[in-house]
N, CA, C, O and CB atoms as a CASP TS submission, in Angstrom:
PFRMAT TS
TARGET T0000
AUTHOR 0000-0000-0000
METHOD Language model
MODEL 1
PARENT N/A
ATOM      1  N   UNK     1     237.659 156.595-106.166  1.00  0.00           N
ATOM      2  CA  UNK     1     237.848 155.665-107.267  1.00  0.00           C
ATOM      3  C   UNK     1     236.603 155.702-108.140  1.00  0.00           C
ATOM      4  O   UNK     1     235.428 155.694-107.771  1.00  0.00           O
ATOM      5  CB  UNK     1     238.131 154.222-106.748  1.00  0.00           C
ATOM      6  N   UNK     2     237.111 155.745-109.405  1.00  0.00           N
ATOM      7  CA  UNK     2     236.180 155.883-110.713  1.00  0.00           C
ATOM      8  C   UNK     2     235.253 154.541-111.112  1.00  0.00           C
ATOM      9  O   UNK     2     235.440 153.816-110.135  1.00  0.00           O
ATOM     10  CB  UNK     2     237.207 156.198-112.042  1.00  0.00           C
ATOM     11  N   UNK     3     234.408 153.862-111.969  1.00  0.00           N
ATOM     12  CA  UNK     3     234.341 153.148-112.435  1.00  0.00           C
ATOM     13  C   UNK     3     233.211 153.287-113.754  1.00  0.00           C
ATOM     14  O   UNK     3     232.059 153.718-113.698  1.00  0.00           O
ATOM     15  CB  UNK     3     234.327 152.413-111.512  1.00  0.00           C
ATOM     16  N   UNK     4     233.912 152.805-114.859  1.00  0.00           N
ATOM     17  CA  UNK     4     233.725 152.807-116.202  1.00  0.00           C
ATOM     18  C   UNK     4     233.207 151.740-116.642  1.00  0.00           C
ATOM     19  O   UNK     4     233.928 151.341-117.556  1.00  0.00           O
ATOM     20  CB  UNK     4     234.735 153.028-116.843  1.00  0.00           C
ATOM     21  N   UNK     5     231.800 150.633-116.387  1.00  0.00           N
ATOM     22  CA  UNK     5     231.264 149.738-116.700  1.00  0.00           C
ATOM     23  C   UNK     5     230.966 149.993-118.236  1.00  0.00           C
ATOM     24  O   UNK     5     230.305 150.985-118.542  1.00  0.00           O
ATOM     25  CB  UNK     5     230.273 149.517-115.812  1.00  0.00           C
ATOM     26  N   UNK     6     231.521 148.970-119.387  1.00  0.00           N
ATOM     27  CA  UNK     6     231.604 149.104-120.499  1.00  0.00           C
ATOM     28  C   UNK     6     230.347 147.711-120.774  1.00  0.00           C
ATOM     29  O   UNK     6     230.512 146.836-119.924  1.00  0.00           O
ATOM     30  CB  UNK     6     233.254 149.105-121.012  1.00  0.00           C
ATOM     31  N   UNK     7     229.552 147.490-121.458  1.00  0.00           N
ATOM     32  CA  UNK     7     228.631 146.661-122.148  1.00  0.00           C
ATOM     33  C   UNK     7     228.798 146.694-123.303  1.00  0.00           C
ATOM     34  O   UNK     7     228.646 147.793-123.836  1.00  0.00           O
ATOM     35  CB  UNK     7     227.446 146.860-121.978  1.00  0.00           C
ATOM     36  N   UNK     8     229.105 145.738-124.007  1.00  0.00           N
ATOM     37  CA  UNK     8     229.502 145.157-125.523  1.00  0.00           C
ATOM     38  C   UNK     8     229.008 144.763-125.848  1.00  0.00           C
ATOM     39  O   UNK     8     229.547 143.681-125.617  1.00  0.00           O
ATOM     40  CB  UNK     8     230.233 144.528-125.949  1.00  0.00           C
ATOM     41  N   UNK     9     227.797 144.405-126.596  1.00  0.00           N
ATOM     42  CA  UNK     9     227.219 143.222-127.022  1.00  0.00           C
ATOM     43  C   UNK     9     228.176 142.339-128.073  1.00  0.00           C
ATOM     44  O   UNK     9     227.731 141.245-128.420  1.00  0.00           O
ATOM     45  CB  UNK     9     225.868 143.619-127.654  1.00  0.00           C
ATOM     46  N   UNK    10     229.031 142.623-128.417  1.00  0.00           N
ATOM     47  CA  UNK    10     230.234 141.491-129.046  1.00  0.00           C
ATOM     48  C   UNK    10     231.405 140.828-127.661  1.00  0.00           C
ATOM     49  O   UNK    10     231.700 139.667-127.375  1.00  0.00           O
ATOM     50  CB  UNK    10     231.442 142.608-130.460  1.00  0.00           C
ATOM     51  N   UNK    11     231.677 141.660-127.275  1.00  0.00           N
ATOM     52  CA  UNK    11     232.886 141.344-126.133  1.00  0.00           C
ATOM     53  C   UNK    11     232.413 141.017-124.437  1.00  0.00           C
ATOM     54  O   UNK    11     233.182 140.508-123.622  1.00  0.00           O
ATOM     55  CB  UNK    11     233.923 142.851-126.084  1.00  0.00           C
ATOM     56  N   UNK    12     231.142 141.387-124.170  1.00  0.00           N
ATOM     57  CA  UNK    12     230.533 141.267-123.168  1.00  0.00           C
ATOM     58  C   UNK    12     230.969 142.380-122.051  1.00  0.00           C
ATOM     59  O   UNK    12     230.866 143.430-122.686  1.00  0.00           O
ATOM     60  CB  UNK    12     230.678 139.947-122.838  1.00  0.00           C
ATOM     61  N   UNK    13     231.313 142.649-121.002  1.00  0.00           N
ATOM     62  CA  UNK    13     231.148 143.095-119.833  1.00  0.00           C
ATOM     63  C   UNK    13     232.668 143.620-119.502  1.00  0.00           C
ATOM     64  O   UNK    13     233.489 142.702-119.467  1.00  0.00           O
ATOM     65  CB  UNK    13     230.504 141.998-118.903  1.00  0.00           C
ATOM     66  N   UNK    14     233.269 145.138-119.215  1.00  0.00           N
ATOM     67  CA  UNK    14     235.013 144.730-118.754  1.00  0.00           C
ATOM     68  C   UNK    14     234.189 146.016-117.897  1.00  0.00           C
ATOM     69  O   UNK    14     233.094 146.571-117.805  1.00  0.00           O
ATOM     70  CB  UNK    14     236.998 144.896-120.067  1.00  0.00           C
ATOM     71  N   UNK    15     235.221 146.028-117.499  1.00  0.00           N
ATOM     72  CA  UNK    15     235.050 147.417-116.109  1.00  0.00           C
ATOM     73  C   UNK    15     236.713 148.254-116.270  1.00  0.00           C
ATOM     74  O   UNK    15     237.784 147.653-116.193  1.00  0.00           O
ATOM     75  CB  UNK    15     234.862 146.423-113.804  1.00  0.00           C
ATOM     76  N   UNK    16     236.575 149.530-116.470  1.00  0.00           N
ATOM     77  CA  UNK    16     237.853 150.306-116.516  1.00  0.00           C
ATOM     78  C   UNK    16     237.401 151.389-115.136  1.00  0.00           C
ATOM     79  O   UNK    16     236.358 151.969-114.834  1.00  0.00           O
ATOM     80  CB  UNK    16     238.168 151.177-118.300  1.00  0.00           C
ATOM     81  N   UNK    17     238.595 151.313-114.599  1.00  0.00           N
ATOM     82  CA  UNK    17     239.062 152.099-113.076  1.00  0.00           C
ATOM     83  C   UNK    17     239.793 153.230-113.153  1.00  0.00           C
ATOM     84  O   UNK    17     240.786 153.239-113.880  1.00  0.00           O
ATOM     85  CB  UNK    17     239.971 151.266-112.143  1.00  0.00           C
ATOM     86  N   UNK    18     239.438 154.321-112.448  1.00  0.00           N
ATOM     87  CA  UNK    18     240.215 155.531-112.609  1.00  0.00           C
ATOM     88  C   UNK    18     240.475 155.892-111.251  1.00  0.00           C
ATOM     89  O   UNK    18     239.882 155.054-110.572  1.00  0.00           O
ATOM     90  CB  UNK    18     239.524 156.661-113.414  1.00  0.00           C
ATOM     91  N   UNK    19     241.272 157.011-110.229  1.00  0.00           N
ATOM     92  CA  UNK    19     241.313 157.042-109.312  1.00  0.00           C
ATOM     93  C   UNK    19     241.403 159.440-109.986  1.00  0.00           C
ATOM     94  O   UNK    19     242.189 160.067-110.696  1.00  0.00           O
ATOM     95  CB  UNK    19     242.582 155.699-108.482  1.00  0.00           C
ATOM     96  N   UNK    20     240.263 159.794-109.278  1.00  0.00           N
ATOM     97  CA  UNK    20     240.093 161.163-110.409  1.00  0.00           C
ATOM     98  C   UNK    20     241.561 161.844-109.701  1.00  0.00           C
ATOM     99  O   UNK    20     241.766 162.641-110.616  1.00  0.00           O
ATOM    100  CB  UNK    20     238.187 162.471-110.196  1.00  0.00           C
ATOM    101  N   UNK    21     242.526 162.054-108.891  1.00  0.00           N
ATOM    102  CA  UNK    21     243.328 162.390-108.760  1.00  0.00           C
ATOM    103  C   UNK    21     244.842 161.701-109.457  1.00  0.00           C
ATOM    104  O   UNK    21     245.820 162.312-109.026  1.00  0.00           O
ATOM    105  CB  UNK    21     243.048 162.511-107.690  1.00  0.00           C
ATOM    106  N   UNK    22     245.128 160.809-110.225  1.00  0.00           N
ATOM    107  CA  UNK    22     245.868 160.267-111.006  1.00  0.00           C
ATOM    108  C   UNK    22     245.549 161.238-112.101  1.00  0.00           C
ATOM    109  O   UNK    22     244.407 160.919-112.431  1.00  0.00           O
ATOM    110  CB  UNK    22     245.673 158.816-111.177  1.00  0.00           C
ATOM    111  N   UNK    23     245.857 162.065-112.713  1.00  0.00           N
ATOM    112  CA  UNK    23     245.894 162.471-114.194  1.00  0.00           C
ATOM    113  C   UNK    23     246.005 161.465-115.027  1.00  0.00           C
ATOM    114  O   UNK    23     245.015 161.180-115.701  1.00  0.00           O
ATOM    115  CB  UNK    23     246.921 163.323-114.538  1.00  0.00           C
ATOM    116  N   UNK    24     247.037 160.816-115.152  1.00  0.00           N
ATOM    117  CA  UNK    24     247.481 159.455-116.229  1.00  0.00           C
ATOM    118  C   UNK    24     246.074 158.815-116.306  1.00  0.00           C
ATOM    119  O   UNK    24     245.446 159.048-117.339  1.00  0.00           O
ATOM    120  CB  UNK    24     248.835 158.125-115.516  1.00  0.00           C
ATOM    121  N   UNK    25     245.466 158.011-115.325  1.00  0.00           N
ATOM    122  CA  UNK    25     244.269 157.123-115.175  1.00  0.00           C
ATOM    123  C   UNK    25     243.183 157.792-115.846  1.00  0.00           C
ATOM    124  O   UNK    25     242.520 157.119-116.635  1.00  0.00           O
ATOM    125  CB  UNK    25     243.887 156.819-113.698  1.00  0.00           C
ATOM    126  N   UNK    26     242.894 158.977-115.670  1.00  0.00           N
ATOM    127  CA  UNK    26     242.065 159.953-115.774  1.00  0.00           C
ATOM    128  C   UNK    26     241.579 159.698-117.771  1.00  0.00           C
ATOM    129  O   UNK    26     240.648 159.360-118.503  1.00  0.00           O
ATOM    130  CB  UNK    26     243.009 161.582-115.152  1.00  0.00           C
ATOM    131  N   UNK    27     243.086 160.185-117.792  1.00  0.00           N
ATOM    132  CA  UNK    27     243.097 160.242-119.229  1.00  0.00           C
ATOM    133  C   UNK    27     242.860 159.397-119.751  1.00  0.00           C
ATOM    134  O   UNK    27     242.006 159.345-120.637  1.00  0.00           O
ATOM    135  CB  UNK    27     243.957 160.529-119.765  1.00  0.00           C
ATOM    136  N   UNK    28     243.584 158.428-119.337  1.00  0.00           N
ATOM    137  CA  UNK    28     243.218 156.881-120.095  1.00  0.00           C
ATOM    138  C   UNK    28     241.534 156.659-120.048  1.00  0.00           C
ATOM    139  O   UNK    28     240.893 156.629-121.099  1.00  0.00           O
ATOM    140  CB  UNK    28     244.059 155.369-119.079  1.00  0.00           C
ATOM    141  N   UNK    29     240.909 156.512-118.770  1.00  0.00           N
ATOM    142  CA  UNK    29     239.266 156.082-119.174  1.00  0.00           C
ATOM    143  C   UNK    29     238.688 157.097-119.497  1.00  0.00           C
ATOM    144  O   UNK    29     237.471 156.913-119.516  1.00  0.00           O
ATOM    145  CB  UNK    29     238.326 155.462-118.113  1.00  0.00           C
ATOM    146  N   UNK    30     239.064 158.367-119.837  1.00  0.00           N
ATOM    147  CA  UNK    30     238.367 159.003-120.907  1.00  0.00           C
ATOM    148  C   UNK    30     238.387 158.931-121.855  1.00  0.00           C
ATOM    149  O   UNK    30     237.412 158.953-122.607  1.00  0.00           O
ATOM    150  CB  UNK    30     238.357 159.802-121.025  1.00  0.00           C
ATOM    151  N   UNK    31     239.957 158.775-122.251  1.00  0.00           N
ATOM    152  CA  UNK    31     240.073 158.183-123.840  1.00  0.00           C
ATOM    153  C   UNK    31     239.021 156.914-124.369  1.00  0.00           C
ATOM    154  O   UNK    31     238.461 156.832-125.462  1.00  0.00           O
ATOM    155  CB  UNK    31     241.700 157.523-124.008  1.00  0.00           C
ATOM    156  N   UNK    32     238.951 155.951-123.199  1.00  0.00           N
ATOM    157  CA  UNK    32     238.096 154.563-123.302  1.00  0.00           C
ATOM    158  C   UNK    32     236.521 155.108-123.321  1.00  0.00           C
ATOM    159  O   UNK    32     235.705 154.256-123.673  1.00  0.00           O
ATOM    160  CB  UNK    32     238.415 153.393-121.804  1.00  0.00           C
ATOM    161  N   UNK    33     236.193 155.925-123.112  1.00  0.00           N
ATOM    162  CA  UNK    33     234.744 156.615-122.946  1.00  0.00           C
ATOM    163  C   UNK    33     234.235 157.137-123.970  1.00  0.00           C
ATOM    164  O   UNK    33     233.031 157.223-124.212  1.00  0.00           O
ATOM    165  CB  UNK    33     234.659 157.641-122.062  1.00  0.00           C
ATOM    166  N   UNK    34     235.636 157.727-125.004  1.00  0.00           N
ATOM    167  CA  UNK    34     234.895 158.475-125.784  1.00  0.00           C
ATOM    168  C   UNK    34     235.080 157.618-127.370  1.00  0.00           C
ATOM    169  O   UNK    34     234.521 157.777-128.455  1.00  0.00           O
ATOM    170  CB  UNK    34     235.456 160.131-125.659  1.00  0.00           C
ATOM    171  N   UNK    35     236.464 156.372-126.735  1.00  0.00           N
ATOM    172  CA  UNK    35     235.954 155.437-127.984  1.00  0.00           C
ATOM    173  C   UNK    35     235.231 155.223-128.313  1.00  0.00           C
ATOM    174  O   UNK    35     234.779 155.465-129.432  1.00  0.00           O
ATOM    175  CB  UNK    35     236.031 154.593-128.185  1.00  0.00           C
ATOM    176  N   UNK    36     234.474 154.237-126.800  1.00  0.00           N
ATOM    177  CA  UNK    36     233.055 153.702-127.075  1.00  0.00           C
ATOM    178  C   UNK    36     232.036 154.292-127.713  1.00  0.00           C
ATOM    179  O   UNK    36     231.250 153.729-128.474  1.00  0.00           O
ATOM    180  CB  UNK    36     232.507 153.443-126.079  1.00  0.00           C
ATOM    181  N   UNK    37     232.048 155.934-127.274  1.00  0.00           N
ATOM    182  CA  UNK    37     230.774 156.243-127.737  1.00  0.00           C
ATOM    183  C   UNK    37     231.124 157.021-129.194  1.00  0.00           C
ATOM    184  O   UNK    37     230.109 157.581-129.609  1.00  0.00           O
ATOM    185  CB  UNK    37     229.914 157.175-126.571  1.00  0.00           C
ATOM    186  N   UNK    38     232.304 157.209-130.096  1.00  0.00           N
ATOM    187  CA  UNK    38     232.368 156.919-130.980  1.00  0.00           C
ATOM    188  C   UNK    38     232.102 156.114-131.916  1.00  0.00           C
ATOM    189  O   UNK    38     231.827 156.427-133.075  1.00  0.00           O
ATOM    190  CB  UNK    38     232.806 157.018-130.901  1.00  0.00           C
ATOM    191  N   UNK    39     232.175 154.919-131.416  1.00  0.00           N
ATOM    192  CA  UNK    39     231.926 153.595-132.151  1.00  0.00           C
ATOM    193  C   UNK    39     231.046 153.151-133.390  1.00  0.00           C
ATOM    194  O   UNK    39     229.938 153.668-133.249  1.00  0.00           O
ATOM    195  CB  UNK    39     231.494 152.887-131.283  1.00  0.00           C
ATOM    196  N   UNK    40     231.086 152.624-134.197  1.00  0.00           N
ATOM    197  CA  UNK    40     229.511 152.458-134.865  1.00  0.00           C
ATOM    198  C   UNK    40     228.690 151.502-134.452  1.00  0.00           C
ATOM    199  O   UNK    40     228.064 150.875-135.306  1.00  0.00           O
ATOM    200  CB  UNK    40     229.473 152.181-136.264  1.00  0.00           C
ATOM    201  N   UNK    41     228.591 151.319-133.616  1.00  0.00           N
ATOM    202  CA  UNK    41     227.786 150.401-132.870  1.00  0.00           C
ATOM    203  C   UNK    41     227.118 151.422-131.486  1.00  0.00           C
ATOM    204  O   UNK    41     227.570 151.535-130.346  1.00  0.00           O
ATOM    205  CB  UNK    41     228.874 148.969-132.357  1.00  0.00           C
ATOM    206  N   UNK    42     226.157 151.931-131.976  1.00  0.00           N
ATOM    207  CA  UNK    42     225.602 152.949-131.076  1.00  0.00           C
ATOM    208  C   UNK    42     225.211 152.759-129.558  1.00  0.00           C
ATOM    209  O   UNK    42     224.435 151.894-129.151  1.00  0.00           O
ATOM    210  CB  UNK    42     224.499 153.344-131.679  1.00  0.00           C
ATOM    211  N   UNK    43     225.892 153.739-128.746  1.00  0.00           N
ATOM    212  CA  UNK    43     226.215 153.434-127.350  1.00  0.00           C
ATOM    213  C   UNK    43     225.540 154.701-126.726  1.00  0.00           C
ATOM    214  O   UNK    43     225.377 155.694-127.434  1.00  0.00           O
ATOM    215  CB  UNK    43     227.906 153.242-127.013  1.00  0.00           C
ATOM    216  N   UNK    44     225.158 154.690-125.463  1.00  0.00           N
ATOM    217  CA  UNK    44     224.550 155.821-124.337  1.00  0.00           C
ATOM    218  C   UNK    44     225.587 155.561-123.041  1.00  0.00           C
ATOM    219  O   UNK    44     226.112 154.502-122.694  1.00  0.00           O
ATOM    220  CB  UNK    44     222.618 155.465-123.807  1.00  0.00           C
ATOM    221  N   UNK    45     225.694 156.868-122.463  1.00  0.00           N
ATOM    222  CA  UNK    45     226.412 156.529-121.150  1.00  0.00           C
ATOM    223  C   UNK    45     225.821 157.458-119.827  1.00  0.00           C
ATOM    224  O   UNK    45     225.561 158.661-119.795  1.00  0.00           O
ATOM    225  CB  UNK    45     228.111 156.839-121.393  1.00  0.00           C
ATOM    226  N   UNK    46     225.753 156.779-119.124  1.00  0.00           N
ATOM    227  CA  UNK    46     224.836 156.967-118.058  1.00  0.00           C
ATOM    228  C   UNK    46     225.992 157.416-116.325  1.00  0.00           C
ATOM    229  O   UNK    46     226.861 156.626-115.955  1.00  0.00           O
ATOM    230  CB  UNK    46     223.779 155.186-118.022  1.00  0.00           C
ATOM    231  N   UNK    47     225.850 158.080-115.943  1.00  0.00           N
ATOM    232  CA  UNK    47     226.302 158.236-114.311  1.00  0.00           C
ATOM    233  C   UNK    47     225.431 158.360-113.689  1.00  0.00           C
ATOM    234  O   UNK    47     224.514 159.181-113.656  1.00  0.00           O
ATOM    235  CB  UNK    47     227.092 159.249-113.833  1.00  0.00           C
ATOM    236  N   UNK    48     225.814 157.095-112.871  1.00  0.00           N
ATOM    237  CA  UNK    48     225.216 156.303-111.249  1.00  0.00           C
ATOM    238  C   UNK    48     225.650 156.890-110.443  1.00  0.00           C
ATOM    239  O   UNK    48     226.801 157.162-110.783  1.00  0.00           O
ATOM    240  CB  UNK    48     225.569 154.844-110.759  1.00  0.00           C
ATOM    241  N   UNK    49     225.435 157.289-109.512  1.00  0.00           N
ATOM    242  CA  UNK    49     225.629 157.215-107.622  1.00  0.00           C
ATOM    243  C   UNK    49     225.650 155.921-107.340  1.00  0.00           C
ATOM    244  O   UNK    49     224.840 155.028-107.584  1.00  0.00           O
ATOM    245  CB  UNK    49     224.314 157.881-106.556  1.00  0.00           C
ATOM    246  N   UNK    50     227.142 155.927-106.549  1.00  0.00           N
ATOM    247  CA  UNK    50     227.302 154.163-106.569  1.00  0.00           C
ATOM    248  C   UNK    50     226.101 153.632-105.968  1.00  0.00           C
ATOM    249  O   UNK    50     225.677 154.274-105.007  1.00  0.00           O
ATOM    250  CB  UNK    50     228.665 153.491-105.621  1.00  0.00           C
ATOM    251  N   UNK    51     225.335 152.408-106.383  1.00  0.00           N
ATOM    252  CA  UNK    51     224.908 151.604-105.856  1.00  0.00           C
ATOM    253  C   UNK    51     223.180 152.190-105.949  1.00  0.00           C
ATOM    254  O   UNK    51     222.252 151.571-105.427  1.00  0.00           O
ATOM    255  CB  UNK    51     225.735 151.384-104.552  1.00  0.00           C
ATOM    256  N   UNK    52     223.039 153.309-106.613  1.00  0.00           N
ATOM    257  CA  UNK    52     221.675 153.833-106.908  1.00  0.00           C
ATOM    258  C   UNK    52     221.566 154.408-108.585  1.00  0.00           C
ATOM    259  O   UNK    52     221.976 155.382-109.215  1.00  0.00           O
ATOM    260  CB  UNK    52     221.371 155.133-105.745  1.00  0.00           C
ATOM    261  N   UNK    53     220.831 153.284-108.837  1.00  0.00           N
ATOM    262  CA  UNK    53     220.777 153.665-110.696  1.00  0.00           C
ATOM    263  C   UNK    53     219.596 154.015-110.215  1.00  0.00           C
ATOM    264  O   UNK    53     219.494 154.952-111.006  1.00  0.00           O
ATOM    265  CB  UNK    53     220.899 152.398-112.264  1.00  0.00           C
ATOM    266  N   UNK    54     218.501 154.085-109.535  1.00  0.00           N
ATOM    267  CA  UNK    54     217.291 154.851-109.702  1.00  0.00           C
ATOM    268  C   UNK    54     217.487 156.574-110.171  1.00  0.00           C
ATOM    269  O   UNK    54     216.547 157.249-110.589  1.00  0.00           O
ATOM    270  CB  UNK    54     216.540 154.704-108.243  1.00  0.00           C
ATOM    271  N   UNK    55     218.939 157.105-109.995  1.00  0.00           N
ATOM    272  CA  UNK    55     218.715 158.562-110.140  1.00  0.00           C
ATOM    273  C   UNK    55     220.023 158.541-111.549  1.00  0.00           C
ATOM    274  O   UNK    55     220.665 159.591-111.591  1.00  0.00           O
ATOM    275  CB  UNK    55     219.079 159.695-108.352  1.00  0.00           C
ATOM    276  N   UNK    56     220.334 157.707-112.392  1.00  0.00           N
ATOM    277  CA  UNK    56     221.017 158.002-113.460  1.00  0.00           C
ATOM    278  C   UNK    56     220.869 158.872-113.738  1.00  0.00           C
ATOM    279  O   UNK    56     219.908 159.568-113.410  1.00  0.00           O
ATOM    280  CB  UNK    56     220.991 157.496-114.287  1.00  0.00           C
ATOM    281  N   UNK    57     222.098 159.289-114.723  1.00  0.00           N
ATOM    282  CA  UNK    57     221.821 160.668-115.329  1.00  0.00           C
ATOM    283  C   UNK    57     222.400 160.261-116.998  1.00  0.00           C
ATOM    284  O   UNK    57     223.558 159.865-116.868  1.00  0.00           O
ATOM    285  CB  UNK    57     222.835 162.146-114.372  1.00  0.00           C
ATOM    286  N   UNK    58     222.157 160.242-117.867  1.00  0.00           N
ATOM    287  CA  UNK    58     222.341 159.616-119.626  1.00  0.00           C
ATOM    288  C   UNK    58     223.915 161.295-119.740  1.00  0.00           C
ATOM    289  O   UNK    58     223.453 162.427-119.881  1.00  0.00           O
ATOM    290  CB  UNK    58     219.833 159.954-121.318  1.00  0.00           C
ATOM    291  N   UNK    59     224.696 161.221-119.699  1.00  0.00           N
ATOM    292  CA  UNK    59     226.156 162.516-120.087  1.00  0.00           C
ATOM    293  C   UNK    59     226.391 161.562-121.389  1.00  0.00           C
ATOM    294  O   UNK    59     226.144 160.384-121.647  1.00  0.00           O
ATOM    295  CB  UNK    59     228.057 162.713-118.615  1.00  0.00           C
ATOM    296  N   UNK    60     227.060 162.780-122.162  1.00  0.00           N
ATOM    297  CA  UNK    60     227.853 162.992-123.466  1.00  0.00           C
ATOM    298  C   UNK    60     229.533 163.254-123.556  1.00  0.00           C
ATOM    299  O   UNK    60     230.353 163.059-124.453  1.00  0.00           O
ATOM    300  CB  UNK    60     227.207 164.207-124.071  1.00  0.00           C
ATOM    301  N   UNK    61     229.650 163.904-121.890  1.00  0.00           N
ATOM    302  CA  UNK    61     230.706 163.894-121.903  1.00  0.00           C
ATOM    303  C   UNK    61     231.226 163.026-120.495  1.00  0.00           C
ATOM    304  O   UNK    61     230.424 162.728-119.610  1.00  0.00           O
ATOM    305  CB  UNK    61     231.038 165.228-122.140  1.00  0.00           C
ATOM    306  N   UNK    62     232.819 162.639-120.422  1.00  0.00           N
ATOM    307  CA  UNK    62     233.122 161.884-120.074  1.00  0.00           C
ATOM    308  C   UNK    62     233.266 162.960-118.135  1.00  0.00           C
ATOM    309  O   UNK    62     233.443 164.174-118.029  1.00  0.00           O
ATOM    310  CB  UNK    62     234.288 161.186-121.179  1.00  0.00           C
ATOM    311  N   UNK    63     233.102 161.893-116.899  1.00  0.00           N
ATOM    312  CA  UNK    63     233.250 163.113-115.529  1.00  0.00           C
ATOM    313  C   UNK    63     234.242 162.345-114.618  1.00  0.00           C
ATOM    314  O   UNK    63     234.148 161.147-114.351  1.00  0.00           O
ATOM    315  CB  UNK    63     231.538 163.507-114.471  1.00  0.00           C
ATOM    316  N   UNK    64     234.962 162.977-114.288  1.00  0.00           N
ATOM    317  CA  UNK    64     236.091 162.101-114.030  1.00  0.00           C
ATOM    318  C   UNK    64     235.569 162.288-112.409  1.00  0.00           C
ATOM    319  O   UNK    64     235.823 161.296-111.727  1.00  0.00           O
ATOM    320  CB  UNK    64     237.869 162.646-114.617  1.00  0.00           C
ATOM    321  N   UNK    65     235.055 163.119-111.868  1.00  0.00           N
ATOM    322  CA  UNK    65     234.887 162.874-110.778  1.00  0.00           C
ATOM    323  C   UNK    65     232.967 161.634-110.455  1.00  0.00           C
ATOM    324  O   UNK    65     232.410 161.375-109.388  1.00  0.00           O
ATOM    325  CB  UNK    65     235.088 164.595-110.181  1.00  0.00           C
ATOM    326  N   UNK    66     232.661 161.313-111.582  1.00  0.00           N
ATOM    327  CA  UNK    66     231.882 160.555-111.120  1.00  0.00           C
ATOM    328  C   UNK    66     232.161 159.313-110.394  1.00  0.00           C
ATOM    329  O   UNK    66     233.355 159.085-110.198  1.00  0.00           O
ATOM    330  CB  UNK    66     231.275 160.391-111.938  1.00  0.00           C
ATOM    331  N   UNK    67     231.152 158.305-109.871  1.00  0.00           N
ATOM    332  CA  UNK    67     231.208 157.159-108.825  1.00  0.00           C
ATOM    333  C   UNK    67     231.604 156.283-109.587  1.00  0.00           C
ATOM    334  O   UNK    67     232.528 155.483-109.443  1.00  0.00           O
ATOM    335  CB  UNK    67     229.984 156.716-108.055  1.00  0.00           C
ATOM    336  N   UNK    68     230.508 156.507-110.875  1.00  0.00           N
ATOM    337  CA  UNK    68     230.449 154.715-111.307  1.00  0.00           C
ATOM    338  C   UNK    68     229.631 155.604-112.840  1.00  0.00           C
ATOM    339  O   UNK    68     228.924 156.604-112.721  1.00  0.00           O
ATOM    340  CB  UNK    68     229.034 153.064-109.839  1.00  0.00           C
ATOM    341  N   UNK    69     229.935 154.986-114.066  1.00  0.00           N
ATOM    342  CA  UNK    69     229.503 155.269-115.638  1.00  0.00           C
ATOM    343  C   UNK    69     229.215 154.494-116.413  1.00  0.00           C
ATOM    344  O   UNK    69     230.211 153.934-116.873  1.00  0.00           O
ATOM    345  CB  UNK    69     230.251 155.780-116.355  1.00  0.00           C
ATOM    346  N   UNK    70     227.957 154.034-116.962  1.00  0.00           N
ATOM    347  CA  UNK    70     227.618 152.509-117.858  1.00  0.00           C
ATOM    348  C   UNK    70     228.146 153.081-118.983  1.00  0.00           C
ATOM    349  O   UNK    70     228.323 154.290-119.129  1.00  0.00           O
ATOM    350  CB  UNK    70     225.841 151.832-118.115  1.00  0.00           C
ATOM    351  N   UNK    71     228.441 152.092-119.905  1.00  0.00           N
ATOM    352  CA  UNK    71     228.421 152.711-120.888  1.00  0.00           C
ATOM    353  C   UNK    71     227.303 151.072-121.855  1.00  0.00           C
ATOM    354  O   UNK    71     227.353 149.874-121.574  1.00  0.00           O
ATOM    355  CB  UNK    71     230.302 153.320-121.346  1.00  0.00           C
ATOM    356  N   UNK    72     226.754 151.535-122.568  1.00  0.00           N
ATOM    357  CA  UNK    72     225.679 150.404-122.731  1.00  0.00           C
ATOM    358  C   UNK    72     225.221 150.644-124.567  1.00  0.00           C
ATOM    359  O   UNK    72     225.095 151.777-125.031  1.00  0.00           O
ATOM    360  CB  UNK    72     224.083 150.739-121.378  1.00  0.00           C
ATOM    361  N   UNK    73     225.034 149.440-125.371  1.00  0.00           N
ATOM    362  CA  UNK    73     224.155 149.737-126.272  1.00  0.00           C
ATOM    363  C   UNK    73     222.392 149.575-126.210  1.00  0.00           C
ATOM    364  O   UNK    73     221.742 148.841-125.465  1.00  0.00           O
ATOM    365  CB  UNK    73     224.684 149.036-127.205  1.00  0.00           C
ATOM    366  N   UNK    74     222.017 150.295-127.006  1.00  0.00           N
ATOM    367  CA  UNK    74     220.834 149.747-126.725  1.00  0.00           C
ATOM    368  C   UNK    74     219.905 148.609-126.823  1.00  0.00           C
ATOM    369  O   UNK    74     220.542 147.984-127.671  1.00  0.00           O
ATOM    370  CB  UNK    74     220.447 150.270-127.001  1.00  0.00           C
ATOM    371  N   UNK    75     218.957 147.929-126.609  1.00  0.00           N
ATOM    372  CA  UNK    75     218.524 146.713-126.816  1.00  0.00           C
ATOM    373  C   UNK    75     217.576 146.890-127.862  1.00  0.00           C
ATOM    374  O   UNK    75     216.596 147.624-127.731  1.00  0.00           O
ATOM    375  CB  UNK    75     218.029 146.076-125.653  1.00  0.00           C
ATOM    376  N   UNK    76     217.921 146.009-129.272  1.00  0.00           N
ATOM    377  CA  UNK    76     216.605 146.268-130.395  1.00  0.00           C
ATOM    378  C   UNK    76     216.045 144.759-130.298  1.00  0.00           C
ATOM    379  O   UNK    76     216.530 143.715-129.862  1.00  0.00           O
ATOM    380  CB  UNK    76     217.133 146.791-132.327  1.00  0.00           C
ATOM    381  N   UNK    77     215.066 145.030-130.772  1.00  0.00           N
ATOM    382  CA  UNK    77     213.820 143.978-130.997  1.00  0.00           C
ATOM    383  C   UNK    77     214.040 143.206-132.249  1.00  0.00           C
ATOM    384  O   UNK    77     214.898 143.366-133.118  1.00  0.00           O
ATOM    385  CB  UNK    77     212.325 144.735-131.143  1.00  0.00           C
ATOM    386  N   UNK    78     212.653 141.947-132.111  1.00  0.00           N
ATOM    387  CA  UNK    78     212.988 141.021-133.189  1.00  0.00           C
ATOM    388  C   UNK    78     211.961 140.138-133.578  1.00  0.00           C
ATOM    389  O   UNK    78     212.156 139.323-134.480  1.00  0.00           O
ATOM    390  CB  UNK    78     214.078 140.250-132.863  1.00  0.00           C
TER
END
């Protein structure tokens, strides 16, 4: 099982689930992956090893066999 942690700074926090052997699922949170980082509201996306962000990795493209994927904007100053 996949997981697609989305960060909004308008909408806040949703989580999208994939299971990488479903094709259908597959497609769908990639499609949701590459909205986001379409967006104009500039986004980075990162793959975790569940439960260890010390070894992130920042991808461009969407991995269906990853654990777990932030997808995050960045934080500006003020």
């Amino acid at each position: 099982m996949g997981y697609l942690h989305i960060f909004d700074p308008r909408k806040g926090h949703s989580t999208v689930t994939w299971d990488p052997e479903v094709e259908e699922a597959v497609k769908q949170a990639e499609r949701i992956f590459k909205e986001k980082l379409s967006d104009p509201v500039p986004r980075y996306a990162y793959k975790v090893p569940k439960g260890n962000a010390a070894v992130s990795e920042r991808i461009t493209e969407f991995d269906p066999q990853a654990e777990e994927i932030y997808v995050i904007a960045p934080m500006v100053g003020g």
